[in-house]
Every structure is written in structure tokens, then in C-alpha cells.
PABA-868795 format. One line per 4 residues: number of its first residue (from 1); their letters; for each residue x, y, z of N, C-alpha, C. Coordinates in Angstrom, 1 decimal, always signed. Example, Ala and Ser with C-alpha at 12.3 -4.5 7.8 and 13.67 -1.06 7.14 Angstrom:
<batis>
1> as> +13.2:-5.7:+7.8:+12.3:-4.5:+7.8:+13.2:-3.3:+7.8  +12.8:-2.2:+7.1:+13.7:-1.1:+7.1:+12.9:+0.0:+7.9
</batis>
This chain:
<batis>
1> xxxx> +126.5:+68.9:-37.5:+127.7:+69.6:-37.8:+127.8:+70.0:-39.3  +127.4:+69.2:-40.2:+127.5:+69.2:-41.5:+126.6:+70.6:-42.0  +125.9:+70.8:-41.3:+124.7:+72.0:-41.8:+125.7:+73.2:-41.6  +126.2:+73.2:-40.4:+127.3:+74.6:-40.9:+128.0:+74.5:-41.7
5> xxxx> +128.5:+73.9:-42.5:+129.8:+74.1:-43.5:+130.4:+74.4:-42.8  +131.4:+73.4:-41.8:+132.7:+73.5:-41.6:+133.7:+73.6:-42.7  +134.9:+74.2:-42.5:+136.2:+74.4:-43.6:+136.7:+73.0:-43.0  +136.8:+72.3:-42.1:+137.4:+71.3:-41.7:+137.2:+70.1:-40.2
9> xxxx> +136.8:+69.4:-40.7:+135.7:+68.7:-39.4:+137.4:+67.0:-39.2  +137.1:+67.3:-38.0:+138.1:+66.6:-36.7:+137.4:+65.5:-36.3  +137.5:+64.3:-36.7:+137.2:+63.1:-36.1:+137.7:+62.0:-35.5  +137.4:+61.6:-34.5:+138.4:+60.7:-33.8:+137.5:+59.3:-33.5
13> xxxx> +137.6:+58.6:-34.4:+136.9:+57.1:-34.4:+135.5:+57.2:-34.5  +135.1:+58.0:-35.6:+133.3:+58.1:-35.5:+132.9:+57.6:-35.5  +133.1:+56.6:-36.2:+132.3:+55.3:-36.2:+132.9:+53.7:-35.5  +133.0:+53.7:-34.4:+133.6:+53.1:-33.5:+132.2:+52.5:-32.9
17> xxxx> +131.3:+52.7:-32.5:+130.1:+52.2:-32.0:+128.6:+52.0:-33.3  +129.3:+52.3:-34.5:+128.0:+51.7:-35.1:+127.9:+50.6:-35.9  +126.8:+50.2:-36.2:+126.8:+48.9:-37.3:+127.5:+49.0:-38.7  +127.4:+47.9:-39.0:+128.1:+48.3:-40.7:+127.7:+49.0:-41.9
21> xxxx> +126.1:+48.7:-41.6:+125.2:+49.7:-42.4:+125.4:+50.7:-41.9  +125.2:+51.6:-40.7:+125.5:+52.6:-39.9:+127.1:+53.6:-40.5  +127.8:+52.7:-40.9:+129.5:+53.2:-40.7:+129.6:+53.4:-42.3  +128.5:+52.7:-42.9:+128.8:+52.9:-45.1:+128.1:+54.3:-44.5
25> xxxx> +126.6:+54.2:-44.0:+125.9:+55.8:-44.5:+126.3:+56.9:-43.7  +127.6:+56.6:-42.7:+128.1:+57.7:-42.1:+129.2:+58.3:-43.4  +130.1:+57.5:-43.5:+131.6:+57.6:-44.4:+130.7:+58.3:-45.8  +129.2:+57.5:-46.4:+128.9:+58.0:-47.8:+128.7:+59.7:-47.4
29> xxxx> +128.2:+60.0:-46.7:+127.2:+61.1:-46.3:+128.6:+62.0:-46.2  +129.5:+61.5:-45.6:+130.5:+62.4:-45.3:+131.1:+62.8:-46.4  +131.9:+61.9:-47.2:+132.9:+62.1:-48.4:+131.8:+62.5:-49.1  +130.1:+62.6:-49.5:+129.4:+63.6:-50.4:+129.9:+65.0:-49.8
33> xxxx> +130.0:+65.1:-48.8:+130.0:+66.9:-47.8:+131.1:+67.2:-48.6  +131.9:+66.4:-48.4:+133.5:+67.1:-48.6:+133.5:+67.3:-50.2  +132.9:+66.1:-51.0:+132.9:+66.6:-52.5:+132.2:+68.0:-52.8  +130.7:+68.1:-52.3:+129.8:+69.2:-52.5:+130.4:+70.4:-51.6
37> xxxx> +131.0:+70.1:-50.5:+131.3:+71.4:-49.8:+132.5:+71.7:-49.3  +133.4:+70.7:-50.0:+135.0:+71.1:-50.1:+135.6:+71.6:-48.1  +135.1:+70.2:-47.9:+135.4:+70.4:-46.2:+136.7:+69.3:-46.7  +137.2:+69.9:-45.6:+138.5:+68.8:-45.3:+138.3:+68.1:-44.3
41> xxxx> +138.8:+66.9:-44.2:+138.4:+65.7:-42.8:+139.7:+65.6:-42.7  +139.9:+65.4:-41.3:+141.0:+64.6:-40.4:+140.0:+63.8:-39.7  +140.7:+62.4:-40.0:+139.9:+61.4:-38.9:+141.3:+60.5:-38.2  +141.0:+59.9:-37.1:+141.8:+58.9:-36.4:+141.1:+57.9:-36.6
45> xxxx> +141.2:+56.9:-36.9:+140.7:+55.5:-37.1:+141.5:+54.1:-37.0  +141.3:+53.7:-36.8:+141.8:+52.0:-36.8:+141.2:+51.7:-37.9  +140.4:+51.6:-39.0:+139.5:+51.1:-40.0:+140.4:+51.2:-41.0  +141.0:+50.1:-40.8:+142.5:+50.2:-42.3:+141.9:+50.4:-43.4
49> xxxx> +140.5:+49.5:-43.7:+139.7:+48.8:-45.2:+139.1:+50.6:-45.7  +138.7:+51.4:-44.5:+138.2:+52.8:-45.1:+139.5:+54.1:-45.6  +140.6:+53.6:-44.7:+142.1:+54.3:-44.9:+142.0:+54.2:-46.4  +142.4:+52.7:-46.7:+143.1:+52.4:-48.2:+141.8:+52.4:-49.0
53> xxxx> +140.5:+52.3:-48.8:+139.4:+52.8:-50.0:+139.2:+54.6:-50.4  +139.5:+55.6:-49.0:+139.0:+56.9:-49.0:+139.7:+57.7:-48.9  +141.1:+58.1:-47.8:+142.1:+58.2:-47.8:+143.3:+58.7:-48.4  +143.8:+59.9:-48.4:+144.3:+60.2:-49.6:+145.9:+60.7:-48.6
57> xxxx> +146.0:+61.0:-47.6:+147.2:+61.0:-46.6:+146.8:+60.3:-45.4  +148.3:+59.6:-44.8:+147.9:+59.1:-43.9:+149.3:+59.8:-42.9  +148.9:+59.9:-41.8:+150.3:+59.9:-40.6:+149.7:+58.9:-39.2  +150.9:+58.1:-39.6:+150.5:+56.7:-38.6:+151.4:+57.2:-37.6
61> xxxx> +150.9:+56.8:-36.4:+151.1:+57.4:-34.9:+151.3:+56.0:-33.6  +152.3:+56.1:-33.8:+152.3:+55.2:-32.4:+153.3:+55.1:-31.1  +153.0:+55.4:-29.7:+153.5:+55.8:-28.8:+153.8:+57.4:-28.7  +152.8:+58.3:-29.4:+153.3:+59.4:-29.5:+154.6:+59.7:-31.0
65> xxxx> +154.8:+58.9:-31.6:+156.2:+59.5:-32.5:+154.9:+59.0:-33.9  +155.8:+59.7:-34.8:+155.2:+59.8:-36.2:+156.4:+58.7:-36.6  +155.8:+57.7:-37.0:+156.0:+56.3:-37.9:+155.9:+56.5:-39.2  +154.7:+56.9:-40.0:+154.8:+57.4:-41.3:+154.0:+58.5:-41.5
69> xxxx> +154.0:+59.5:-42.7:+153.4:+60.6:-42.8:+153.9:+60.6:-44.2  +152.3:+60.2:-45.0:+152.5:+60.2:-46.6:+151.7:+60.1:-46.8  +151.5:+59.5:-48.8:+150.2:+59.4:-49.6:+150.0:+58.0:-48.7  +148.1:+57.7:-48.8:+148.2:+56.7:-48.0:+148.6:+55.7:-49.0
73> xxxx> +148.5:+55.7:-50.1:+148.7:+54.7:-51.2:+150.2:+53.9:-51.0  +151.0:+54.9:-50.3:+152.3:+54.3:-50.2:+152.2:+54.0:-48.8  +151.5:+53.5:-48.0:+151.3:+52.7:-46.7:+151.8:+51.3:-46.3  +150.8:+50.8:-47.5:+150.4:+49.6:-47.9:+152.0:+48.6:-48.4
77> xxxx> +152.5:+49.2:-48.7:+154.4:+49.2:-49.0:+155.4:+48.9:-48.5  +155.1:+50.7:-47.3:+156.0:+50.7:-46.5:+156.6:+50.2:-45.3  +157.8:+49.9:-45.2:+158.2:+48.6:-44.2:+157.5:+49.4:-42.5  +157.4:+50.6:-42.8:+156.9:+51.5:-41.4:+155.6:+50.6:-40.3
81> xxxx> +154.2:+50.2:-41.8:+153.6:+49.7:-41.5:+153.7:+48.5:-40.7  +154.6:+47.4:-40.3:+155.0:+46.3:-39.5:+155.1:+46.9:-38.5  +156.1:+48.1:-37.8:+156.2:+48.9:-36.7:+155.2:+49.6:-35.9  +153.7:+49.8:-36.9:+152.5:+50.1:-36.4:+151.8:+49.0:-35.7
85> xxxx> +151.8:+48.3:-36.5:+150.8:+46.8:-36.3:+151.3:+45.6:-35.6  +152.5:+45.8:-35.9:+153.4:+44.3:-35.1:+153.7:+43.5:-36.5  +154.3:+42.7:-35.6:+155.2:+41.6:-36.7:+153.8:+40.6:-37.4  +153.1:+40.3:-36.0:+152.0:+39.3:-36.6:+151.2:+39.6:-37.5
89> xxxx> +150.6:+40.7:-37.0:+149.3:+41.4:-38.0:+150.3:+41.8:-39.4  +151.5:+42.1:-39.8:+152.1:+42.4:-40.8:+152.6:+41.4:-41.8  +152.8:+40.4:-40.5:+152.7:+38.8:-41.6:+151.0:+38.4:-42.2  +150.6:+38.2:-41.6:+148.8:+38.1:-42.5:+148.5:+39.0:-43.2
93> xxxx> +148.6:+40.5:-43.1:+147.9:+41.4:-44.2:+148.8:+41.5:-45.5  +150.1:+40.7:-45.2:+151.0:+40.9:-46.3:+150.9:+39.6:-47.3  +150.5:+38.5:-46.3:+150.2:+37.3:-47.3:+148.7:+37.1:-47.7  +147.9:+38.3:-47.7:+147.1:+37.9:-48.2:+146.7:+39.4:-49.5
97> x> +148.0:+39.7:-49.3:+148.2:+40.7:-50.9:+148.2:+40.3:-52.4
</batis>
């Protein structure tokens, strides 16, 4: 897909079945495309750690309704995030800030 120069490539969990080595030289190879070829990515992911390293908007989705739609930088913050993830997962990622 990359050989065409897409304007804007749609991904939904790409890397969902690969290894960890596998999922760095997918994400590196990618964000080079987009720097050298000014593609735009939408991805859906669960991969919070690639959200808040690469990421530059996020719109968090759950049941269908938009929860948040911002810089992802202000994710990490927003009380929104507990409503995505639950109470539990928002108590551990918050105490280990």
C-alpha cells in the first residue's frame, strides 16, 4: 500500500497479530512514509504506549458515542479517559504517573 502514495491510509488494529519486533518495524516504516510522503494515518488501536509516543489527535470511542476528541496530549488528563477504560484500569495508569 505504501508504494502508491496514498493521501491517507485507514487502519484498524494493524498490528494486533504481530510480535514486538514486528509492531516497532511496522509503526517505524510507517511514521518514515508519513514524514517523507506526507500521508495522513487514521488508526484504531488499543496500543495506548504507541497513542501517547506517536499520536498527535485522538477521538476515544466507546459504545458508539465520542468520549473525547482532542490533542492526544490532553488524554492523559482528561477525566474522559476513566469512562473509556473503567474505574480499575484508571486507578493503576493514574498511580503509576
Amino acid at each position: 500500500a505504501l508504494l502508491l502514495v496514498p493521501k491517507i491510509f485507514l487502519l484498524d488494529e494493524a498490528t494486533n497479530h504481530l510480535d514486538p519486533g514486528g509492531t516497532l518495524a511496522f509503526w517505524e516504516a510507517l511514521i518514515q512514509a508519513r514524514k517523507t510522503a506526507r500521508i495522513e494515518v487514521i488508526i484504531s488501536t488499543h496500543d495506548l504506549h504507541f497513542v501517547k509516543r506517536h499520536c498527535d489527535w485522538v477521538c476515544g470511542l466507546k459504545e458508539g458515542s465520542v468520549i473525547f476528541n482532542g490533542p492526544a496530549e490532553n488524554l492523559w488528563t482528561d477525566p474522559s479517559l476513566e469512562r473509556l477504560f473503567g474505574e480499575r484500569w484508571y486507578r493503576e495508569f493514574t498511580s503509576r504517573q
